[in-house]
N, C-alpha and C positions, 0 to 999 in steps of 0.2 A: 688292686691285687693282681688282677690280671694282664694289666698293663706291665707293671713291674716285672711279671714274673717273665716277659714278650723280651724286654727291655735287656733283662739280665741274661735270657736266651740271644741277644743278637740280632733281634729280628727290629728293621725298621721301621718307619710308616710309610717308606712308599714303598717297601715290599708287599704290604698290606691294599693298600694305592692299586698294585700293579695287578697283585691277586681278587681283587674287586672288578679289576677290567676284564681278567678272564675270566673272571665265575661269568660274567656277562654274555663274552662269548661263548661260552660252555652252556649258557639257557636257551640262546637262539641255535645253538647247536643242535642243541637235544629236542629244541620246539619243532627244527625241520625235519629233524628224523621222525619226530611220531607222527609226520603227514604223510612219510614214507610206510606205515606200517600197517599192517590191516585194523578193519574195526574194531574187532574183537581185544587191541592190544591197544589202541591208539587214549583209549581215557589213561587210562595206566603211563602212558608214554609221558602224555600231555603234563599230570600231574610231578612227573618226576621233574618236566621242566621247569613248572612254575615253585618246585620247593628249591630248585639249584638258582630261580631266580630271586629268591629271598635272601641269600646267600651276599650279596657285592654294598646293600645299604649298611649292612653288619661290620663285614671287615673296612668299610671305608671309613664309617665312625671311631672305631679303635685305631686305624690307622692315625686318626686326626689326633687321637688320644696318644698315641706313641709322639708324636711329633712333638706336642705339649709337652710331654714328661721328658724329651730331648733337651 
């Protein structure tokens, strides 16, 4: 369903691909900023990264899945 609905949107699978690469960059982004930031902020910081890193296994599966229904 959600594939279809990607599909019928125009969205490809290696847009998805491409957006998995930079959710990636965007973890290690956000991991060296929270080494930048004080203690008091830095659990908070950390965790934001590692949920933006959960982020790229997701769309690259779906991506794979757009590809298929291509």
């Amino acid at each position: 369903m959600v594939v279809r609905l990607l599909h019928r949107a125009h969205v490809r699978g290696a847009h998805l691909h491409l957006a998995s690469l930079a959710t990636i960059g965007l973890c290690l982004g956000l991991w060296i900023r929270a080494k930048t930031v004080d203690q008091d902020q830095r659990g908070n910081a950390e965790r934001r990264a590692l949920f933006v890193g959960l982020w790229p296994p997701t769309m690259w599966l779906i991506g794979d899945s757009l590809e298929e229904h291509e």
